[in-house]
N, C-alpha and C positions, 0 to 999 in steps of 0.2 A: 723378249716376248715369252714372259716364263709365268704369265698372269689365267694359265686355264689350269686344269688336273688332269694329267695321266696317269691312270694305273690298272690295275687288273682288277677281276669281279668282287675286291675285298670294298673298293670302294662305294658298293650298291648293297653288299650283301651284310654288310655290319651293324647296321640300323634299320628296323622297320620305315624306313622314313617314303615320305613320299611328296609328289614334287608340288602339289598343291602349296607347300610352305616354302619351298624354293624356287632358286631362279637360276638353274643352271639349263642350258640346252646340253643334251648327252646322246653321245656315239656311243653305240655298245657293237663288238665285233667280237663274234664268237671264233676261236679258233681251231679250239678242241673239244668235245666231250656237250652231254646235252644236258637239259635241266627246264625249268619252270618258271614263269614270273606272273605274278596278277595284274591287268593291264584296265584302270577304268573297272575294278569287279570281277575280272572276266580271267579265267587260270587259262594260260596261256604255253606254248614250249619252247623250248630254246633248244634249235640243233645247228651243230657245227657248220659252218662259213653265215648264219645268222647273220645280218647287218643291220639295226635299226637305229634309228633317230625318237628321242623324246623331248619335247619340247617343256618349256617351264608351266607348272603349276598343273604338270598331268598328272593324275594320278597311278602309279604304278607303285610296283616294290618286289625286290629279287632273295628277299633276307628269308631265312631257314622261320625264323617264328612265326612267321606271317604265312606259307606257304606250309607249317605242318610237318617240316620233314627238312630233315636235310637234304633239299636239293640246294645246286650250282655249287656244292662244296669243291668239286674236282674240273668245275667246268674254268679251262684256260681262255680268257677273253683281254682286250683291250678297249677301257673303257676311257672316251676321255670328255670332259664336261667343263662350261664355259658358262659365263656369265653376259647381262649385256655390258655392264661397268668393261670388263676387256672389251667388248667390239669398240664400247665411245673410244677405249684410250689408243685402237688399233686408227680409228680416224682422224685421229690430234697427228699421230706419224706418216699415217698414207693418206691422201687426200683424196687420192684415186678409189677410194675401197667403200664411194657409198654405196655405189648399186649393188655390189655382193653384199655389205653390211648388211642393206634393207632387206634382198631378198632372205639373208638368213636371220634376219629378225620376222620375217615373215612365214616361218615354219612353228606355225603355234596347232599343229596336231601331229600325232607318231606314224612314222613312217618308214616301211623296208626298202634296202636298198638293193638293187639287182641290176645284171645286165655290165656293159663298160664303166660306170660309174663305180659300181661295186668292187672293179679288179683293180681301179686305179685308187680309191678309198682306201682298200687294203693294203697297197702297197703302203700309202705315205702311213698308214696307221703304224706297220710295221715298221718302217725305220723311222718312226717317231720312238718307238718303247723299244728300240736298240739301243744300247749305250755306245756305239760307237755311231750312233746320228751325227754328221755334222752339217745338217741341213735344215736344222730347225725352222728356222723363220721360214724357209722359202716349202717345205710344207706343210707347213701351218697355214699359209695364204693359200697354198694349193688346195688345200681339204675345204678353206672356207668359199672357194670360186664353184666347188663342187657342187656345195650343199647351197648353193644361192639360186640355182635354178633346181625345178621338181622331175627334172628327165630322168629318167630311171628311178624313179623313186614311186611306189604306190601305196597312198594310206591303209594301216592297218586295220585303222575302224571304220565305219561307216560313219557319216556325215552326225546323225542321230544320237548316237555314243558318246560323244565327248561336248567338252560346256564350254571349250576357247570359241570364239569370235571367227566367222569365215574373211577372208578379205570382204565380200558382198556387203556381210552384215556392217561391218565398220564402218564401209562408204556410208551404207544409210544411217548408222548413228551420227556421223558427220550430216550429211545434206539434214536432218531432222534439229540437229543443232543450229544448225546455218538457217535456214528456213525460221526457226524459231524465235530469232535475238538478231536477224540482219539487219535491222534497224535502231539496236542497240551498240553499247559499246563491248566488241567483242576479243577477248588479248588471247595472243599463241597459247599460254599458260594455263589458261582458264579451259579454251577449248582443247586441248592436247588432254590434261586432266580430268575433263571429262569422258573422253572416249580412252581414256588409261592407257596413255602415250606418254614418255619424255618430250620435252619440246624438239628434241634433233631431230628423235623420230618420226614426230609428227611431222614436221618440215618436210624429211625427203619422204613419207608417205604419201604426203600432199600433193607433193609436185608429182610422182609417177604417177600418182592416178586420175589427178587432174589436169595435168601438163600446164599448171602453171601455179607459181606459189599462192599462199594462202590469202595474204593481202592484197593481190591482182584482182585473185577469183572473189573474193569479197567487193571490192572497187567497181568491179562485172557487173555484180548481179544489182549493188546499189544506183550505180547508174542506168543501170536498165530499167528498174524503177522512177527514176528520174525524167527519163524520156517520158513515159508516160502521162507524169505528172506537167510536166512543160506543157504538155499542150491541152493544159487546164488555163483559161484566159484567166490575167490579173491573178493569177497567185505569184507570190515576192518569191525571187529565186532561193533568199536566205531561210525561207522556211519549207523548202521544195530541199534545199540540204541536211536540216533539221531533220525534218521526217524522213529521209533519205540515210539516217544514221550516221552524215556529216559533222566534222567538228566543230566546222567554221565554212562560210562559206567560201572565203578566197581556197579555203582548199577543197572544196566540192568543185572550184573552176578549175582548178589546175589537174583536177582528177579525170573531169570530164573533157576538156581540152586533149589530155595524153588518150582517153579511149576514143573522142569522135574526133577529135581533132578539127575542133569548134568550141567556142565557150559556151552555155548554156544560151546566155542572152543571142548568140548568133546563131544558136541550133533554133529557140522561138520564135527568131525571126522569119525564120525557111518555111516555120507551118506555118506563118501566117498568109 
């Protein structure tokens, strides 16, 4: 488990860079000493026990050019920063780790940490950047169970301020998808892609927020469609699956047999 970065504030403070072009999620823990950083535009401070989270593609920056001055020259922090490429390869190993995986993939705006969260964060931060850690991996998984729920944790911006995606809004870029093409042919790939998701991610995004996978909740809504259409006299079942975004109809029965538990021709018979 040696696939994130630990190190101290040389790591943020070397380059103007900012996270718009990158894709690291980053703990910064201040230790000692105070300083400055531009957050989103916005000059911001850094005073000692500090704990924030930034998430990818935010825009900040800690570097002396950027800020004017030498500030955080003297300031002792632990900064350590991950990628999603590490969470997928944390999942190939632990199988158990999607519901923290997702919810720390689901931290797409900056946030401080305070409160028990904060004393136990510290701690594993600190005997992470010990050289005599011999407990790597197990907090490592400990810092990620932390940061997978938002208890102690309160945004630094206000909702208005920053340009990542709320969970709310994604749901509705999803149903506005779905809504759109549910009578087309729809692949994980395509729609994961569009609402700018991996496909893993989208999978277990999917299913926590709709409690049930993506193919089900598709199947759902088309034969709910279908019902409707049934009890249209003399239209052929094969083109009631057709317009229904079926591929065939023996599998429009078998789709609809597994939700009503009935086949189409025995659900038309009931309204008659």
């Amino acid at each position: 488990m040696s696939s994130y970065i630990l190190g101290g504030m040389e790591l943020l403070t070397k380059s103007a860079e900012t996270q718009k072009t990158n894709v690291y999620w980053t703990v910064v823990y201040i230790k000692k000493g105070i300083g400055m950083y531009i957050l989103d535009s916005d000059l911001r401070c850094l005073n000692e026990g500090d704990m924030i989270i930034m998430p990818p593609r935010m825009s900040y920056s800690f570097a002396a050019a950027e800020l004017g001055d030498e500030y955080n020259a003297s300031v002792d922090a632990v900064i350590l920063r991950f990628d999603d490429a590490w969470l997928t390869s944390l999942l190939g190993v632990f199988k158990t780790l999607n519901g923290v995986v997702l919810g720390v993939r689901e931290i797409d705006v900056p946030y401080a940490v305070y409160g028990p969260k904060w004393m136990k964060m510290c701690n594993i931060l600190r005997e992470l950047s010990s050289c005599e850690s011999s407990n790597e991996p197990q907090n490592m998984l400990g810092l990620l169970d932390l940061l997978a729920t938002r208890k102690d944790m309160t945004r630094i911006l206000q909702p208005s301020a920053y340009e990542a995606q709320t969970i709310q809004e994604k749901l509705e870029v999803i149903d506005r998808y779905i809504v759109s093409n549910i009578y087309s042919k729809i692949s994980l790939e395509e729609i994961a892609r569009y609402v700018g998701m991996n496909r893993t991610y989208f999978c277990m995004f999917f299913k926590r927020h709709y409690g049930k996978g993506f193919a089900d909740y598709l199947n759902d809504m088309r034969i709910d469609k279908a019902v409707t259409l049934l009890s249209v006299h003399g239209k052929p079942i094969s083109d009631i699956a057709k317009e229904c975004g079926f591929k065939t109809a023996p599998y429009f029965t078998r789709a609809f047999r597994k939700s009503k538990g009935m086949t189409p021709q025995e659900f038309r018979k009931k309204l008659i």
